[in-house]
C-alpha positions in Angstrom: 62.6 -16.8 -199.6 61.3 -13.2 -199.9 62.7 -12.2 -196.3 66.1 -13.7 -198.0 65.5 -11.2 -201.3 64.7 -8.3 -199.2 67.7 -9.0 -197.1 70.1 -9.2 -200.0 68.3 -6.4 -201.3 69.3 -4.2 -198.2 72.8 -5.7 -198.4 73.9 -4.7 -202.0 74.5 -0.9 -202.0 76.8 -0.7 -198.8 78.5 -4.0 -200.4 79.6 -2.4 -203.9 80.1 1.3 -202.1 81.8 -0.9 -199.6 84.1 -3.0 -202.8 84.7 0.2 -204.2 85.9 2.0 -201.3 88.4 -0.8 -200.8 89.8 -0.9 -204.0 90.2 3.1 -205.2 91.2 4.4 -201.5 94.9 4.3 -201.9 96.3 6.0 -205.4 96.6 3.4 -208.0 94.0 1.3 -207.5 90.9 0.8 -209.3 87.5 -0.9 -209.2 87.0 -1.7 -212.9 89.7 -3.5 -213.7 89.7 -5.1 -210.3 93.0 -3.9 -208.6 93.0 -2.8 -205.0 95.9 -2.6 -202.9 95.0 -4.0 -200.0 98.3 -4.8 -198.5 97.5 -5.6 -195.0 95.1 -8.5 -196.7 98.4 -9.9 -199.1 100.3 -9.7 -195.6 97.1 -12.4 -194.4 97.6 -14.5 -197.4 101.8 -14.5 -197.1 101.6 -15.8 -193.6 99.2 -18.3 -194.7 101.4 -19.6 -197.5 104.2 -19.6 -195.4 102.4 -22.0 -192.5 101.6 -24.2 -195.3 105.1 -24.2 -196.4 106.4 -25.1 -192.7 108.0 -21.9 -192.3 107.8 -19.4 -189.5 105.0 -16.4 -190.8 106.9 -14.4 -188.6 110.0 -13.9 -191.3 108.4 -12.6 -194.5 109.1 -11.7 -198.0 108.3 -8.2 -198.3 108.7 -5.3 -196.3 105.7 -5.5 -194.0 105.7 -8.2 -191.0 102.7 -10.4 -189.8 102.8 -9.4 -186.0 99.7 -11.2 -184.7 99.3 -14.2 -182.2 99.8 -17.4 -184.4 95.9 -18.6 -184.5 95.4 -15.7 -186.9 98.2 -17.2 -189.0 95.8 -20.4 -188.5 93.0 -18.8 -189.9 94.5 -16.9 -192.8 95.7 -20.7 -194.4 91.8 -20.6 -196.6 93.1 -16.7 -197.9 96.4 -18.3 -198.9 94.5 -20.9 -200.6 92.2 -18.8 -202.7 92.9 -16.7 -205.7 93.7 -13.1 -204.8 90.8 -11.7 -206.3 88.3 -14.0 -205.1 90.0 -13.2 -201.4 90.1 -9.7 -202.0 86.5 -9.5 -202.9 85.2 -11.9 -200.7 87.2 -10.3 -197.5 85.8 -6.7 -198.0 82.2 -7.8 -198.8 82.7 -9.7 -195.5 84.1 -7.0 -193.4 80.9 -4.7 -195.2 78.4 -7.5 -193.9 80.4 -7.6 -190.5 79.8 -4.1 -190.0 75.9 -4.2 -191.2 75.4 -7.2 -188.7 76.9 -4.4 -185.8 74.6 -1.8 -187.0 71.4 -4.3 -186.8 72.8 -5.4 -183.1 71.5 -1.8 -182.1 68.3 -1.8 -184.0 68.9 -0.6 -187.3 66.7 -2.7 -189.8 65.4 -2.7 -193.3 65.9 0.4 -195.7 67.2 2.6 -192.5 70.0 -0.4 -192.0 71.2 -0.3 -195.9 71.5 3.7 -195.3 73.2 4.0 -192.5 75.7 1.1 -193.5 76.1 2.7 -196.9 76.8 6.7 -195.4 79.3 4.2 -193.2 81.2 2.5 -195.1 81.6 5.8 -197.6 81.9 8.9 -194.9 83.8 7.2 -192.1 87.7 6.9 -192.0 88.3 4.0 -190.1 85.9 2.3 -191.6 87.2 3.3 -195.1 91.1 2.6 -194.0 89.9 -0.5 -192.7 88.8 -1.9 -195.8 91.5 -0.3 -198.5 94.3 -2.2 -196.4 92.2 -5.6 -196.2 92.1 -5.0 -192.4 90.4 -7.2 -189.8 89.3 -4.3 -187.2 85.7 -4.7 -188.2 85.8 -8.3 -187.9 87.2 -8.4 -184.1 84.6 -5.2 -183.8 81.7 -7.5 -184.6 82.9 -10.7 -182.7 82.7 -8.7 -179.4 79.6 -6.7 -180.2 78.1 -9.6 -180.9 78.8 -11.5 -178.4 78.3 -9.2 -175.3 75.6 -6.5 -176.6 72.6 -7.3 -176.6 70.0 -6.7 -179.1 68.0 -7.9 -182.0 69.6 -11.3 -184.0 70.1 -11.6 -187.6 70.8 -16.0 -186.7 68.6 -17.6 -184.1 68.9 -21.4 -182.9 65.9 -23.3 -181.5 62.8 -22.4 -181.2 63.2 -19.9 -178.7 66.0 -18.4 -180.8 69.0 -18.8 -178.4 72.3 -17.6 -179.3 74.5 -20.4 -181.7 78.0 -20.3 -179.1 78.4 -19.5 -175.5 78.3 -15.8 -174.6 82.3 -15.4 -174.2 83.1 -17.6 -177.2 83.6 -14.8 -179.6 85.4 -12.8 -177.5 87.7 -14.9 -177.5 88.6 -15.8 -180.6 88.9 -12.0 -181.2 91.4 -11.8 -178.7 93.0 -14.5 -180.1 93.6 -13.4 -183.0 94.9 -9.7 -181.8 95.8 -9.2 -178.2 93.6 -6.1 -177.5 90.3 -7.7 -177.5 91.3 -9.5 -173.9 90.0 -6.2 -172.2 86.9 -7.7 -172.6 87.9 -10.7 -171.1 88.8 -8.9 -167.7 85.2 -7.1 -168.2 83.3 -9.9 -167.7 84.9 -11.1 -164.5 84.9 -7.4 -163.4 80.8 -7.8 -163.9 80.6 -11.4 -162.5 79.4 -13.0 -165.8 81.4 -16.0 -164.5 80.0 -18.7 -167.0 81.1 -16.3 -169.9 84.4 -15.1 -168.5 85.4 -18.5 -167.6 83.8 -20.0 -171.4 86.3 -17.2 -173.0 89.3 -18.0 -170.9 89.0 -21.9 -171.4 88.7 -21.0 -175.7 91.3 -18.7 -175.9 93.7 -21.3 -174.5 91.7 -23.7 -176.7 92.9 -22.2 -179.4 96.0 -21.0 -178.7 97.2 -24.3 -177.8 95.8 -25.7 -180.8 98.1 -22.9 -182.9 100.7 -24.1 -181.0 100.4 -27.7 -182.3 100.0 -26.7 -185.7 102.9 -23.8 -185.5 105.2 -25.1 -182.1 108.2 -22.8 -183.4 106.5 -19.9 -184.4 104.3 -20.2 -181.8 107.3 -20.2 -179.0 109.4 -17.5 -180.7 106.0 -15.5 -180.7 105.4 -16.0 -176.6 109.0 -15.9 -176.0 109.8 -12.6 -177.6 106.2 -10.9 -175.9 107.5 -12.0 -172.9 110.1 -9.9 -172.9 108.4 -6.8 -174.1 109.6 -7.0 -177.9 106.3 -6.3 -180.1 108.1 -6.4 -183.2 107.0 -2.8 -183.8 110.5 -1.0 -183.6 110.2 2.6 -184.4 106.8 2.9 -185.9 105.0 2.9 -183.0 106.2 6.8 -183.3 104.1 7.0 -186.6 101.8 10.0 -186.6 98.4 7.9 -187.2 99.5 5.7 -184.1 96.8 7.4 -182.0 97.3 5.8 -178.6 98.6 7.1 -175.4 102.1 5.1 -175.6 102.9 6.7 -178.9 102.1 10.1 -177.8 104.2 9.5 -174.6 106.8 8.0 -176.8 106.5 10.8 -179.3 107.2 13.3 -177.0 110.0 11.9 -174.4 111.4 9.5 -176.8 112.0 5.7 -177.8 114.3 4.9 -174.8 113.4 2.5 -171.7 112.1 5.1 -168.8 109.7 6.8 -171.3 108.2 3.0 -173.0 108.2 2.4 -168.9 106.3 5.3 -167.7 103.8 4.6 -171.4 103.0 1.5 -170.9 101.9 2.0 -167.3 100.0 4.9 -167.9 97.9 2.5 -170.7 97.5 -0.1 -168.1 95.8 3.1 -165.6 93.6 3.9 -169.2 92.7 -0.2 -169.4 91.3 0.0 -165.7 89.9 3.3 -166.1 87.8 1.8 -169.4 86.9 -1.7 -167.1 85.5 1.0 -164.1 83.8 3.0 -166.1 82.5 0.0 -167.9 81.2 -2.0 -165.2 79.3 1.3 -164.1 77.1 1.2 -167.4 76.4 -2.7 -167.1 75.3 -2.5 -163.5 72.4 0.4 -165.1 71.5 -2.2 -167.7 73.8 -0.2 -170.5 75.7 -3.1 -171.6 75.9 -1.6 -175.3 77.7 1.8 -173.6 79.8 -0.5 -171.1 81.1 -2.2 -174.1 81.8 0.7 -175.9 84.1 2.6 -173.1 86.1 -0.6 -173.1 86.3 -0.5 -176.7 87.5 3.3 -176.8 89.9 2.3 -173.0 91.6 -0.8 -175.3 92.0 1.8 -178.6 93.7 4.2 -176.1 95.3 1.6 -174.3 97.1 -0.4 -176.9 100.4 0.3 -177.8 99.5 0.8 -181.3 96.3 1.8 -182.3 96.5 3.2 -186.3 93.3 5.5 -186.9 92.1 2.2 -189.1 91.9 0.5 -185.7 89.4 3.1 -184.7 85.9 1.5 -186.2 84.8 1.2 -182.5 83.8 5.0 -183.2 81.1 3.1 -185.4 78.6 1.3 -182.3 79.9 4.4 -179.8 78.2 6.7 -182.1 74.9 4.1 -182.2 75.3 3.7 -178.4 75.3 7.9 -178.3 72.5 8.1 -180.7 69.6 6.3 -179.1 68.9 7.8 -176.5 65.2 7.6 -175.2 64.0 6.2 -172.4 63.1 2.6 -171.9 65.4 0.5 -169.6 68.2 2.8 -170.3 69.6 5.3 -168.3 69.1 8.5 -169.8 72.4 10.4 -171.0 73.4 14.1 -169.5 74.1 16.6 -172.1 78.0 17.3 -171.5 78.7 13.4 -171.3 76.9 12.8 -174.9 78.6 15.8 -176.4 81.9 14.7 -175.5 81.5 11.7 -176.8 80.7 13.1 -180.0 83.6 15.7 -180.0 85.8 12.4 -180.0 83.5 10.7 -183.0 84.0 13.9 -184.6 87.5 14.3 -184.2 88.3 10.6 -185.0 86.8 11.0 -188.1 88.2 14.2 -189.0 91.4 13.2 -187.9 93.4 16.3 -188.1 97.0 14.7 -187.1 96.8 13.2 -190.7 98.2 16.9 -191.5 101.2 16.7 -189.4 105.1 16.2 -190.5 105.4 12.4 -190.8 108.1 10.0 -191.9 111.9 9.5 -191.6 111.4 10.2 -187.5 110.0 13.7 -188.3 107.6 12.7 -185.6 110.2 13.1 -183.0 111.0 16.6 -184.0 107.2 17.9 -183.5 106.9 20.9 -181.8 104.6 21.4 -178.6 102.0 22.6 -180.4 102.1 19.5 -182.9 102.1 17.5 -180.3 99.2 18.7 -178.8 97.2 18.2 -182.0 98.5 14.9 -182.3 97.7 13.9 -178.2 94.3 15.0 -178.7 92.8 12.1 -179.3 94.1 10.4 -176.1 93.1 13.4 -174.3 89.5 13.3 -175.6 89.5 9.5 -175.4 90.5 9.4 -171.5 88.5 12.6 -170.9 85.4 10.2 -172.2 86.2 7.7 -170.0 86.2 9.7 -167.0 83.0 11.5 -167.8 81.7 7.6 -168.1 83.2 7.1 -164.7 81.5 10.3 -163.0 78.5 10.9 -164.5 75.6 10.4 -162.0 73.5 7.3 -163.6 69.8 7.0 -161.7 68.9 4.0 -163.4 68.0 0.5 -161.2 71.5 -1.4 -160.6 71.9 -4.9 -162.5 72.7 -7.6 -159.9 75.6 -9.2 -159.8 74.6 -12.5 -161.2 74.5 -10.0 -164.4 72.0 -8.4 -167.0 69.8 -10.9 -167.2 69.1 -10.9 -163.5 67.7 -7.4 -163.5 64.0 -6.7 -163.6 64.9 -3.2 -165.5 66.5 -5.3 -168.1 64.4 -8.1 -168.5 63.1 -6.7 -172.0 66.2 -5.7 -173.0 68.2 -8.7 -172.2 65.1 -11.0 -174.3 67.3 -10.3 -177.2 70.8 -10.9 -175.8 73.3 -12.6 -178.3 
């Protein structure tokens, strides 16, 4: 009981910084009276009602569209059957906890945990955006952190505290519910972890199928219309907080069909170069930085990625932060300070000044465009550093992490 006090103790200051945060962000809102406008959450709770109703979630009321696979329609149905306050409430004091369960992963713990996760959920913009809109990026954040990082535990089964699901199981229900997280998918077979790659392959279908039951014509119209390329983005993938490489390809040559061409395959080049450059770190033993370049390589990769989408800057900076020794392979100068000239300008994000709306994006100037490329350009300039840098530490064999002697302490505490 008094380990349960002292964690709810740690808990309760990034939660109400956290509720507040999500309900004053956007003008009009406030805290006392409860009123946020947390639209991406009502956009949740809509599809929900509407999959209860037998519709198809993917034709709203409203002027914002539900455009993820249909188990995330699936999962929203308890939202749509709560009252909005208690969803609203309960969804961001989950996404706070989400986020404090990342920051224990990499060995944050007691007062220093409630600290950091405060100065987090109050100083960082993704993290802030994240929770004013009622987003899930810090959910599908958490899933694959833990699931693939190792690291301390907050839940333990069995005596010897093993993990509760299958490494793999996670990850796939992230990308299950949003496309983007599959990257990680293709990373585990890329670093042999066969049992887990195969364990996240066999759920996501698992899953998917089971949506498919539930949902068979939204779930067709969803597959069929991916299939052939359409999104269901239109023209806002030119909007100026769209921070991926597509949009600034797009932004600058255009919405027609040789431009989306030549994006798309330059995204598919920045999702191998994040894999590469990933499997690199595991084979050292740095599983926490291999995650983290394929978290930045899916950001850059994906052909929308809003700066709210961008809370991966949140275990990159812990992964850039504890440096020290130990099993790890130590970090060279230049490579850690350009990873934190990309934290830096993620959270700053200067684009936010540019000329936006009506298609003023397409009328940028070299010069805005440059400022609004820039965080591609550091992102990808990250990734190759993460490719190249010389790393002298013992290789992880390729049965995986928990197969190397360097890693043997560090891999105790695996997920």
């Amino acid at each position: 009981m008094t380990r349960f006090l002292r964690g709810l103790l740690i808990c309760v200051a990034p939660v109400l910084v956290g509720l507040y945060v999500a309900a004053t962000t956007f003008g009009g809102g406030t805290f006392l009276p409860w009123r946020p406008i947390m639209v991406d959450l009502d956009v949740y709770r809509r599809a929900g009602t509407v999959l209860l109703q037998g519709g198809d979630f993917y034709v709203l009321p409203g002027s914002l569209p539900f455009l993820y696979p249909p188990f995330a329609a699936v999962l929203a149905v308890p939202l749509a059957l709560l009252p909005a306050t208690v969803a609203q409430i309960g969804w961001a004091t989950a996404g706070v906890l989400a986020l404090l369960a990342v920051l224990h992963r990499f060995g944050l713990h007691g007062w220093s945990l409630s600290l950091v996760g405060t100065a987090t959920v109050w100083f960082v913009e993704p993290v802030v955006e994240t929770l004013a809109f009622g987003q899930l990026g810090i959910f599908l954040v958490a899933l694959v952190v833990l699931d693939l990082v190792p690291g301390p535990r907050m839940l333990r089964w069995g005596r010897d505290g093993g993990r509760l699901l299958p490494q793999g199981t996670l990850t796939a229900l992230a990308a299950a519910v949003k496309l983007t997280p599959a990257i990680f998918v293709v990373y585990l077979l890329a670093v042999r972890r066969t049992r887990a790659f195969v364990t996240a392959v066999l759920t996501g279908l698992a899953v998917t199928l089971a949506s498919a039951v539930i949902a068979p014509r939204a779930s067709l119209g969803f597959w069929s219309r991916l299939a052939h390329g359409d999104t269901g983005l239109g023209h806002s993938i030119i909007y100026y907080t769209n921070q991926s490489a597509m949009a600034d390809v797009v932004r600058i040559f255009g919405l027609g069909s040789g431009a989306a061409a030549a994006a798309l395959l330059l995204s598919a080049g920045i999702a191998a170069l994040g894999v590469a450059a990933a499997v690199r770190w595991h084979r050292t033993g740095d599983v926490a930085m291999a995650v983290n370049l394929c978290g930045v390589a899916s950001l850059l990769a994906s052909p929308v990625s809003w700066l709210h989408h961008f809370v991966w800057v949140v275990p990159l900076a812990l992964s850039l932060a504890r440096r020290g020794g130990g099993t790890l392979p130590r970090l060279p100068g230049w490579f850690a300070a350009l990873g934190w000239v990309f934290l830096g300008w993620v959270i700053a994000s200067p684009f936010r000044r540019l000329p936006n709306g009506a298609d003023a994006e397409l009328t940028w100037t070299a010069g805005q465009n440059l400022l609004a490329s820039t965080t591609a350009l550091l992102g990808v300039a990250f990734l190759v550093g993460g490719l190249l840098v010389p790393l002298s530490a013992r290789a992880v064999t390729s049965r995986g992490l928990e197969a190397s002697p360097s890693a043997s302490t560090y891999s105790s505490e695996a997920a």
